[in-house]
Residue frames as a rotation matrix with the C-alpha (Angstrom) as fourth column:
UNK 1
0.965 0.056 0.255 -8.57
0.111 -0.972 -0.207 53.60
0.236 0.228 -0.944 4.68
UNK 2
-0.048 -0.997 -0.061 -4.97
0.689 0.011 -0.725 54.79
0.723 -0.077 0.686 4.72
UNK 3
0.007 -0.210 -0.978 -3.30
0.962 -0.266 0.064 56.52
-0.274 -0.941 0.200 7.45
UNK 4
-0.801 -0.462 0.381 -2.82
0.562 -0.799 0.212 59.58
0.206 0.384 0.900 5.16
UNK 5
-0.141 0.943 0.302 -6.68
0.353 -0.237 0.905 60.15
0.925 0.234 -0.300 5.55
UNK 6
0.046 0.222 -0.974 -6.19
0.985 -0.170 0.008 60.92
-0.163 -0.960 -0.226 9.56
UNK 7
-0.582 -0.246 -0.775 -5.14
0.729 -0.581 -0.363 63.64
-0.361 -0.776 0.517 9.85
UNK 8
-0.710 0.619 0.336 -8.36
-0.101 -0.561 0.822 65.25
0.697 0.549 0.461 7.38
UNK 9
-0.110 0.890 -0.443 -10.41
0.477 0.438 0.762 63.82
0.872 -0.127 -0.472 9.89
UNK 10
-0.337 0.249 -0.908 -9.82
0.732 -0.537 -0.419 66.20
-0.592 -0.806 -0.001 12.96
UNK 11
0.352 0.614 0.707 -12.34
0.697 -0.676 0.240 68.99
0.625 0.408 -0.666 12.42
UNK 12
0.975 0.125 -0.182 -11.96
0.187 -0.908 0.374 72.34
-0.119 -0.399 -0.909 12.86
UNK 13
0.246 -0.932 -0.267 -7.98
0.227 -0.212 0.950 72.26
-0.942 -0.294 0.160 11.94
UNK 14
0.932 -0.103 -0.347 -6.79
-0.361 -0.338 -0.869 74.23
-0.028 0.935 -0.353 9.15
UNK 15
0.832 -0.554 -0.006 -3.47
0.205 0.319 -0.925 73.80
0.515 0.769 0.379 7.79
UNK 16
0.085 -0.508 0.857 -1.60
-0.544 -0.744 -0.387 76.55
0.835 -0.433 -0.340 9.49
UNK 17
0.611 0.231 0.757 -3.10
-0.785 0.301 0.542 74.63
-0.102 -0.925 0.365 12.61
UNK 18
0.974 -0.211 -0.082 -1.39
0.165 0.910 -0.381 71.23
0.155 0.358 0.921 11.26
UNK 19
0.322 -0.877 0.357 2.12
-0.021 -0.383 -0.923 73.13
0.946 0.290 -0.142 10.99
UNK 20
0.073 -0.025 0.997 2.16
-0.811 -0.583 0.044 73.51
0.580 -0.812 -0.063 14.64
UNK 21
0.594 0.211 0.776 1.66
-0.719 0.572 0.395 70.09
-0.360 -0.793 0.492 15.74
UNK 22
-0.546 -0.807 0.226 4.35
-0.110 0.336 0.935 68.72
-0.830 0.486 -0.273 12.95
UNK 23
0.027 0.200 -0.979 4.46
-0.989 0.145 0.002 67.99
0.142 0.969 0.202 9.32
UNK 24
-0.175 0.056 0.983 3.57
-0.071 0.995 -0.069 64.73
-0.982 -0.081 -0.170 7.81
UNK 25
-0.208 0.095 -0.973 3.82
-0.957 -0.225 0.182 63.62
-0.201 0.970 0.138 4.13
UNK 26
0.273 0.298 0.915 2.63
-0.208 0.947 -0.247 60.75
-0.939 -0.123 0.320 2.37
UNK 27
-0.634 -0.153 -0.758 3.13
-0.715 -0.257 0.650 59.02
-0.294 0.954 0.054 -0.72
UNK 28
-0.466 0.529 -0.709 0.38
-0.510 0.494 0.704 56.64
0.723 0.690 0.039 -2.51
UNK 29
0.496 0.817 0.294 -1.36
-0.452 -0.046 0.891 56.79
0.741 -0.575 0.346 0.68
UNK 30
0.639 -0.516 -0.571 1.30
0.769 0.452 0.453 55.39
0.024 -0.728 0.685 3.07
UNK 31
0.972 -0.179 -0.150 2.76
-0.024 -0.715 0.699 57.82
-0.233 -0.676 -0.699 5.62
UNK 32
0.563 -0.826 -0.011 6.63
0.473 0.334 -0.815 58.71
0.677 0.454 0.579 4.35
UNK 33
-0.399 -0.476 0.784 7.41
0.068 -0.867 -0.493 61.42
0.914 -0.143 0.378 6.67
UNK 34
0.454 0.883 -0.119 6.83
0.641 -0.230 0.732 62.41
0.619 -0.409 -0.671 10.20
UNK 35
-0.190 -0.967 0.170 8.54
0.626 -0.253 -0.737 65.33
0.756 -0.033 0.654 11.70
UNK 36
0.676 0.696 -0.241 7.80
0.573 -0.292 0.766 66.67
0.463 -0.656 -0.597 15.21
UNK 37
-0.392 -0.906 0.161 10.39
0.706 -0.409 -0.578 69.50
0.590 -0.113 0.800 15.47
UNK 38
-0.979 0.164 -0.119 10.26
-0.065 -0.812 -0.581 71.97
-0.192 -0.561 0.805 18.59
UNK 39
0.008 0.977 0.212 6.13
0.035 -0.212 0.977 71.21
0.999 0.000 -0.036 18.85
UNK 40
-0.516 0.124 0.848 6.62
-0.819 -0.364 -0.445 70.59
0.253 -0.923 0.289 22.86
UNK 41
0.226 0.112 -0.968 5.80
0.129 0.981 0.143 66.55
0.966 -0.157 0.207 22.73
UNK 42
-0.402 -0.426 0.810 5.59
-0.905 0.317 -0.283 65.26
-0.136 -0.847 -0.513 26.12
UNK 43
0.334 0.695 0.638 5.22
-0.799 0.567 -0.200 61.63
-0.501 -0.442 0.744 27.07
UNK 44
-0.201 -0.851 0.485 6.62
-0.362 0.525 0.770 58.64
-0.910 -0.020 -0.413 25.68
UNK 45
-0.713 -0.075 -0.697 7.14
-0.685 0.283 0.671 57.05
0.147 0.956 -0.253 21.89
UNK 46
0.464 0.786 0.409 4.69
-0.791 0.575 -0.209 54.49
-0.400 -0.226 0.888 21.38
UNK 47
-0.644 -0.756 0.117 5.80
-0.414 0.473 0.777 51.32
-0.643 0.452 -0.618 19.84
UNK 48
0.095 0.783 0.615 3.28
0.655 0.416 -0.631 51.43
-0.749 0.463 -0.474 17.41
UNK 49
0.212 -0.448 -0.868 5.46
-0.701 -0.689 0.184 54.21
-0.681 0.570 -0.460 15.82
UNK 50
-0.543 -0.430 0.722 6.32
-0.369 0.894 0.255 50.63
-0.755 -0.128 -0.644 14.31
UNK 51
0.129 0.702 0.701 3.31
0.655 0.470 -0.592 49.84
-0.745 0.535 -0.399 12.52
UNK 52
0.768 -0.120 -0.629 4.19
-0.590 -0.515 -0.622 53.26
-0.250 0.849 -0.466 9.60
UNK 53
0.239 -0.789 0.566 6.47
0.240 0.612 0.753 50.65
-0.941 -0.045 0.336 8.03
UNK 54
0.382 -0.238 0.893 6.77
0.854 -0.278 -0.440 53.44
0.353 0.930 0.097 5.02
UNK 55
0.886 -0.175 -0.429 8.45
0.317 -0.447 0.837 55.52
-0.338 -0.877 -0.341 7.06
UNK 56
0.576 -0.815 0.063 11.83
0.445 0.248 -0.860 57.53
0.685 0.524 0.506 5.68
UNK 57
-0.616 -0.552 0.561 12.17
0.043 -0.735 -0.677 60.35
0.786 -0.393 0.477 7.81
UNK 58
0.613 0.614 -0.497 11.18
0.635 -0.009 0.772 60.43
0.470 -0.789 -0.396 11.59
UNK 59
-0.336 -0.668 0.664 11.81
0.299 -0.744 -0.598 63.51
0.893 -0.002 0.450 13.48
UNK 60
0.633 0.556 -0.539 10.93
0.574 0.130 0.808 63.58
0.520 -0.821 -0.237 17.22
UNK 61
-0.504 -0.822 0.265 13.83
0.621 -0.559 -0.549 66.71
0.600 -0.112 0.792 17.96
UNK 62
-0.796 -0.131 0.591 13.51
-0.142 -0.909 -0.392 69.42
0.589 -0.396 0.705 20.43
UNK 63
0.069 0.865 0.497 10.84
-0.157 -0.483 0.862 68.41
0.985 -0.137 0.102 22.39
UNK 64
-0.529 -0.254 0.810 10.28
-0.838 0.305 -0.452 66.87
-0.132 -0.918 -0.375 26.44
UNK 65
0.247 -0.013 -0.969 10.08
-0.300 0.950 -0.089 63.00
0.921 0.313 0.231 25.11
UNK 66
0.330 -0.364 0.871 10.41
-0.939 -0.224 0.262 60.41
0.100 -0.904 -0.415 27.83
UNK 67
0.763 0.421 0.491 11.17
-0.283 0.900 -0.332 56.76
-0.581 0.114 0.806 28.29
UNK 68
-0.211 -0.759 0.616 12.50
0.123 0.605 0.787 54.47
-0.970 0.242 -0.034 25.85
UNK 69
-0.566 0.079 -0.820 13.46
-0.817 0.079 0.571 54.57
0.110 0.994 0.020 22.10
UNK 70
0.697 0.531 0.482 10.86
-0.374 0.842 -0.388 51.39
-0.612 0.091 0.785 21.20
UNK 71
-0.588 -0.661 0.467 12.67
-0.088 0.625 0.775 48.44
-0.804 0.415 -0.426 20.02
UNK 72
0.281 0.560 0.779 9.86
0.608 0.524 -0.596 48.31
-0.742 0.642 -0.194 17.40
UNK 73
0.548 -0.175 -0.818 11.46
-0.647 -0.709 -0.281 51.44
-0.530 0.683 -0.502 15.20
UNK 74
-0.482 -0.632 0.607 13.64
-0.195 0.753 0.629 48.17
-0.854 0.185 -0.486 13.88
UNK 75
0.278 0.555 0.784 10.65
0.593 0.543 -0.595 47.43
-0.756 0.630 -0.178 11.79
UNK 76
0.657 0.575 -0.487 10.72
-0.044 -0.616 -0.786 50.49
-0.753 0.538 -0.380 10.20
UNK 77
0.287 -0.807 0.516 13.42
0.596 0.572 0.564 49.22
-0.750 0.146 0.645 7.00
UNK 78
0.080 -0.278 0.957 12.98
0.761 -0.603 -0.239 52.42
0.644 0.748 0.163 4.72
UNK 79
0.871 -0.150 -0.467 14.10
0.266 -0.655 0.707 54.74
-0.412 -0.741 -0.531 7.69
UNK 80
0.408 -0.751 0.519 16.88
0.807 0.031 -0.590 57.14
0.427 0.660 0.619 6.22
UNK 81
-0.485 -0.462 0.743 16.50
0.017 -0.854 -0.521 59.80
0.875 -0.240 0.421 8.69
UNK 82
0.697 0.443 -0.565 15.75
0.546 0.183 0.817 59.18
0.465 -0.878 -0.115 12.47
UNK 83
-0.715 -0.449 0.535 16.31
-0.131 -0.666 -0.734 62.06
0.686 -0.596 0.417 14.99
UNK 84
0.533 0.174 -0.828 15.50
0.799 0.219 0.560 61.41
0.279 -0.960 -0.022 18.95
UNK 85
-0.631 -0.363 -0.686 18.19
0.769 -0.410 -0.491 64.53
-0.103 -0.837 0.538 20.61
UNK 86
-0.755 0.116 0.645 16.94
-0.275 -0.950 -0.151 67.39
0.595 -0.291 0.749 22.48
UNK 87
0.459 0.861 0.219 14.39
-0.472 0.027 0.881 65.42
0.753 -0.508 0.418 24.80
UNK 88
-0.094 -0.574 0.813 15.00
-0.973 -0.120 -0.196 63.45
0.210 -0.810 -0.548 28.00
UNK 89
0.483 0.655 -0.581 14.57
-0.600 0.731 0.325 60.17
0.638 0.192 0.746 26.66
UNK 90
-0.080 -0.526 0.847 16.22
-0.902 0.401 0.164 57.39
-0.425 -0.750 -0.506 28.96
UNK 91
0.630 0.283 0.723 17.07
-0.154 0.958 -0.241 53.58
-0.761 0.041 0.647 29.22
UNK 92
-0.323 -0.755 0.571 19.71
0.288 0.496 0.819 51.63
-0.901 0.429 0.057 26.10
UNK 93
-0.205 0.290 -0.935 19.73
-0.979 -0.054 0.198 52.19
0.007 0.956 0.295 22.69
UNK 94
0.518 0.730 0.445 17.64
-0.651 0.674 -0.349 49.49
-0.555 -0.109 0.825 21.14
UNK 95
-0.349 -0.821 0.452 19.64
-0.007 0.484 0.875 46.67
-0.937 0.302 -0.175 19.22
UNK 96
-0.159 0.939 0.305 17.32
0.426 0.344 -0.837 46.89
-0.891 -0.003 -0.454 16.98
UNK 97
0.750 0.521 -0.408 18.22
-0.027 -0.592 -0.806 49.56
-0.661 0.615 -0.430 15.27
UNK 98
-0.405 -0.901 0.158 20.82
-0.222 0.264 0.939 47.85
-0.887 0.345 -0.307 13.43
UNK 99
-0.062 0.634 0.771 17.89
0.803 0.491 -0.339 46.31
-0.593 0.597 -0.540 11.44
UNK 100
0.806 0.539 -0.245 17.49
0.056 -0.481 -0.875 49.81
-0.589 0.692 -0.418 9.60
UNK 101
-0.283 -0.844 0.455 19.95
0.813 0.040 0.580 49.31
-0.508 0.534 0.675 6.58
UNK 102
0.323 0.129 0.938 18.64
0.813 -0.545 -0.205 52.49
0.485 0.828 -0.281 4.81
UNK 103
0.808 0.540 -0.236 19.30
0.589 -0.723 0.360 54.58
0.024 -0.430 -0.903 7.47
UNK 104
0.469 -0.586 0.661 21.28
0.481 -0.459 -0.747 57.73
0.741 0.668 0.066 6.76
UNK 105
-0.497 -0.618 0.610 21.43
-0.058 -0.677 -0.734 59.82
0.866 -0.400 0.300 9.53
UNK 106
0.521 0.443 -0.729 20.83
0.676 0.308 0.670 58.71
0.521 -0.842 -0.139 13.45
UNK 107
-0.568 -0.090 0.818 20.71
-0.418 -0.825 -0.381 61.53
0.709 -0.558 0.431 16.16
UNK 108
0.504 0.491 -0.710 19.97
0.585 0.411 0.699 60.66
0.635 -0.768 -0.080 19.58
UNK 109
-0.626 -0.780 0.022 22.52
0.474 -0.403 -0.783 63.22
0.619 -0.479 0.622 21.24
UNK 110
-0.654 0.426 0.625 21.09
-0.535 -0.845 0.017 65.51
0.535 -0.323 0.780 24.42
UNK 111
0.501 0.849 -0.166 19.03
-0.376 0.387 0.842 62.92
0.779 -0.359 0.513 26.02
UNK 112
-0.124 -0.671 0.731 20.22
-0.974 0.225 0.041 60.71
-0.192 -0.707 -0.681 29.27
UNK 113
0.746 0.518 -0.418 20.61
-0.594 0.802 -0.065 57.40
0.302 0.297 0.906 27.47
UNK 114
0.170 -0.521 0.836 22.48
-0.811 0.408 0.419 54.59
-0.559 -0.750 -0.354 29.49
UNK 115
0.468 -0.324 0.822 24.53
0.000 0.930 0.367 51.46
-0.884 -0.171 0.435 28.80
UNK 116
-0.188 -0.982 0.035 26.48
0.226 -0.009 0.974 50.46
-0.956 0.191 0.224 26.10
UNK 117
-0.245 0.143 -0.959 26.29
-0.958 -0.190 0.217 51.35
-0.151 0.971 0.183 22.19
UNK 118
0.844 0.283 0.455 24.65
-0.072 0.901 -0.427 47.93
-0.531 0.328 0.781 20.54
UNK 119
-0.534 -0.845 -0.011 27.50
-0.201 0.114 0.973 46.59
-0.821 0.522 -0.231 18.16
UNK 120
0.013 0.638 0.770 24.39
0.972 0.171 -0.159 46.15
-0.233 0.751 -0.618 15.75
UNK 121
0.555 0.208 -0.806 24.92
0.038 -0.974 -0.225 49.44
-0.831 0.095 -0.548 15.17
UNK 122
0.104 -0.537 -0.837 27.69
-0.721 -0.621 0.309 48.77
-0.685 0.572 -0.451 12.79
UNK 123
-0.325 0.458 0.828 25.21
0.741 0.667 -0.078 46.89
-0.588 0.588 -0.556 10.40
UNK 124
0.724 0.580 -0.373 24.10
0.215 -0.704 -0.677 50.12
-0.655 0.410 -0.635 9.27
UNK 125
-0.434 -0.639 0.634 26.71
0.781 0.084 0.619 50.26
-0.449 0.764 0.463 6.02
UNK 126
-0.213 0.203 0.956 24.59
0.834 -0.472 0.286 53.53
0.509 0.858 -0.069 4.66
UNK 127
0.780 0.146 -0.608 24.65
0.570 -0.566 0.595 55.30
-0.257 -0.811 -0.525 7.53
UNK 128
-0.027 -0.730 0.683 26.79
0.617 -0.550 -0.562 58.72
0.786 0.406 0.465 7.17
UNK 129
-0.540 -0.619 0.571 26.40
-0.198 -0.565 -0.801 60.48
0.818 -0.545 0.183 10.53
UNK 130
0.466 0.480 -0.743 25.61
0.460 0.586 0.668 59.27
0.756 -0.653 0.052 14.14
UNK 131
-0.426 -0.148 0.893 25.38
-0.564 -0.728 -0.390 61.71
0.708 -0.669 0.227 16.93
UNK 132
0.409 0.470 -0.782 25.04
0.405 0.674 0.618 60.14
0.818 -0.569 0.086 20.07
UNK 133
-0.682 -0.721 -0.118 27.06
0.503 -0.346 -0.792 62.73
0.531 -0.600 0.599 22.61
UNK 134
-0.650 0.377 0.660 26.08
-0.701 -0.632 -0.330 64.52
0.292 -0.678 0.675 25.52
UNK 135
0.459 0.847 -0.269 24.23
-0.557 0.510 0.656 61.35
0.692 -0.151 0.706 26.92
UNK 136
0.542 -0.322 0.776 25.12
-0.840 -0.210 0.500 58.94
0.002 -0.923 -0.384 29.62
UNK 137
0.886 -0.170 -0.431 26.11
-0.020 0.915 -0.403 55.48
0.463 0.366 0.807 27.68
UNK 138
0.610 -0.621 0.492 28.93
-0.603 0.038 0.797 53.70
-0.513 -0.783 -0.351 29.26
UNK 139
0.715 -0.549 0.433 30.96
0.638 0.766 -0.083 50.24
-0.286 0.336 0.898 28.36
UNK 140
-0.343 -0.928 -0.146 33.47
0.260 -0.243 0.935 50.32
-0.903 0.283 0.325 25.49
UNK 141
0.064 0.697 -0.714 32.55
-0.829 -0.361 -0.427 51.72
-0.556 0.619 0.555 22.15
UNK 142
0.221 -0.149 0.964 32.51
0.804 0.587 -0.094 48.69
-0.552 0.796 0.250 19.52
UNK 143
-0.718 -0.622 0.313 34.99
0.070 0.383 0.921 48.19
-0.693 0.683 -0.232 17.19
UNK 144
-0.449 0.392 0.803 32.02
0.822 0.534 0.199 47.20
-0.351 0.749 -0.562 14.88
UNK 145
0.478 0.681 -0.554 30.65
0.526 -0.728 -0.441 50.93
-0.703 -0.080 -0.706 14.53
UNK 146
0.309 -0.633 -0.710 33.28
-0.505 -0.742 0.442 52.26
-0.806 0.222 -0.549 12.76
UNK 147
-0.323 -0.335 0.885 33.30
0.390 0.805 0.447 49.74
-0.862 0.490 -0.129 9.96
UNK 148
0.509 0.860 0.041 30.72
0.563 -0.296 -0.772 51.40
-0.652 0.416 -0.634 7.94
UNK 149
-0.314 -0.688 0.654 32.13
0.941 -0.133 0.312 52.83
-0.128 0.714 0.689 4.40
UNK 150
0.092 0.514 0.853 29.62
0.443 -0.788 0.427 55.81
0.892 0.339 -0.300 4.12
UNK 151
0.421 0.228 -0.878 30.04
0.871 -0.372 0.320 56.83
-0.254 -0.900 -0.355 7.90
UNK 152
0.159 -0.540 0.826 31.28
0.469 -0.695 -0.545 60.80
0.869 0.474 0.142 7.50
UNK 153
-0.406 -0.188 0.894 30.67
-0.554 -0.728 -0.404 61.99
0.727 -0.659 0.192 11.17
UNK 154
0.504 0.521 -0.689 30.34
0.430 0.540 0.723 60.24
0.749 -0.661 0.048 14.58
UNK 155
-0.385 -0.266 0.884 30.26
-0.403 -0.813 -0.421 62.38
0.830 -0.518 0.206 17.53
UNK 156
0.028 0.065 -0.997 30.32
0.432 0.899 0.071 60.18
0.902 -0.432 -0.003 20.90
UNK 157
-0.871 -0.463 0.164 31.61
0.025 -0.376 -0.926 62.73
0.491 -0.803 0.339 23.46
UNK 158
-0.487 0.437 0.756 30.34
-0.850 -0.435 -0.296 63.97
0.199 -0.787 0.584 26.97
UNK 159
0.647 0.538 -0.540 29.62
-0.326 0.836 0.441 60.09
0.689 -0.109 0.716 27.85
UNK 160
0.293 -0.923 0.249 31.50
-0.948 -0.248 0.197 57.75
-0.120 -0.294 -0.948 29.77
UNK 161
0.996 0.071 -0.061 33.25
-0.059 0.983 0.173 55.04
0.072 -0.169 0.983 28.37
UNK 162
0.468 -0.768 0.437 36.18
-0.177 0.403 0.898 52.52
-0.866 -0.498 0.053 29.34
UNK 163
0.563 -0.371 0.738 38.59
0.443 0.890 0.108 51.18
-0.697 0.266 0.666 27.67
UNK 164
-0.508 -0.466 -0.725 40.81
-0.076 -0.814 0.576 52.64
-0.858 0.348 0.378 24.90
UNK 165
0.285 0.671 -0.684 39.47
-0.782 -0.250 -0.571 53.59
-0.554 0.698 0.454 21.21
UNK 166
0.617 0.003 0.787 39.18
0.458 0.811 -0.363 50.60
-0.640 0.584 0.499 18.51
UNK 167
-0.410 -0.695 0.590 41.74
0.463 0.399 0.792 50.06
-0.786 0.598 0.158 16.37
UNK 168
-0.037 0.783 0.620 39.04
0.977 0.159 -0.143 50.10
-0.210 0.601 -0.771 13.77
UNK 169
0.425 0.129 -0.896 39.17
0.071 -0.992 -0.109 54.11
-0.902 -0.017 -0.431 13.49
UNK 170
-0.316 -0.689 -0.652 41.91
-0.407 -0.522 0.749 53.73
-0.857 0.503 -0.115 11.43
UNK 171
-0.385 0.569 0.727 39.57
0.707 0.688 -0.164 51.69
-0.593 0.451 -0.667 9.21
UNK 172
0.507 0.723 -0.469 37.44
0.256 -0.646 -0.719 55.31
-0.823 0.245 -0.513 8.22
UNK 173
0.545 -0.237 0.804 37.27
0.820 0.353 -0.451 56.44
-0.177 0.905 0.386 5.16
UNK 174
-0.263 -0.959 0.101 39.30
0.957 -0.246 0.152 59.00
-0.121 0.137 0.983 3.77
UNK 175
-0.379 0.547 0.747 36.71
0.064 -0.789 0.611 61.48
0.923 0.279 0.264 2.85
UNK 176
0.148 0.434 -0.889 35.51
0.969 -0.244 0.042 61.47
-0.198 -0.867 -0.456 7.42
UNK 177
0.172 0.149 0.974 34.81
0.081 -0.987 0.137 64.79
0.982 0.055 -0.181 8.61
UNK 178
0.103 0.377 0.921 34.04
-0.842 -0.459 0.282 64.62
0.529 -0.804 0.270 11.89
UNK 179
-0.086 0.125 -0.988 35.37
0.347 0.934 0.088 62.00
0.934 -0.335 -0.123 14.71
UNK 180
-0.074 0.044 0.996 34.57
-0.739 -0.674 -0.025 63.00
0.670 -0.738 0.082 18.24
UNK 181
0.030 0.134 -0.990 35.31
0.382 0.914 0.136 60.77
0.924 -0.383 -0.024 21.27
């Protein structure tokens, strides 16, 4: 049975009821969508979030998240929209998520993540905006983040790192919007 078939199986829950605890969408029975905006989530990601490896759009915003991002969201390789800020997640960003090459738009701002930015971050070549301010990340930023032709906005502030800004900036394309350090 596909995963699309869960969520028919809690009884007693109408639609309306369904709206409330997040949307979820499927296509040809494999789970494309999952989008827990402002529902009040508490407790931590599983890393069996891993195993929906049709995944495009994960949305885990506004809620009181703890813990760690799972290094298993790597798996997920048709991820085009992944949002983590507004919760109190903790602990590194995962290197991992360099592995998603589809992914458009990564949000992780608002949370109290620590240590440095992965430099696997700037594998992501289809990426167009990465919010990652208001958190606690340290080091220097990599040079390698800022490589990315499609990047349009990366917004870094209210952290602290060392050192002085890559070179590499001047690297962005011409059409940026939005650099924040």
């Amino acid at each position: 049975r596909s995963e699309c078939e869960w969520a028919f199986e809690i009884p007693n829950t109408s639609v309306d009821e369904m709206h409330r605890v997040g949307a979820f969408g499927c296509i040809n029975g494999t789970v494309t969508l999952l989008d827990f905006f402002e529902v009040n989530l508490v407790g931590t990601i599983p890393p069996e979030i891993g195993y929906l490896r049709g995944l495009r759009f994960l949305g885990f915003w506004y809620n009181a998240l703890t813990g760690l991002i799972p290094s298993s969201i790597g798996l997920l390789k048709d991820l085009e929209h992944l949002y983590f800020d507004y919760n109190i997640l903790s602990g590194t960003l995962p290197s991992e998520l360099g592995q998603l090459s589809k992914i458009d738009l990564f949000d992780a701002e608002n949370n109290f993540l620590t240590g440095s930015i992965p430099s696997e971050l700037g594998l992501l070549q289809s990426v167009r905006a990465i919010w990652l301010d208001h958190n606690a990340l340290s080091g220097s930023i990599p040079s390698s983040i800022f490589g990315g032709e499609s990047l349009l906005r990366i917004e870094l502030q209210y952290n602290s790192f060392t050192g002085s800004v890559p070179s590499e900036i001047g690297l962005m394309s011409k059409t940026t919007e939005s650099i924040q350090l």
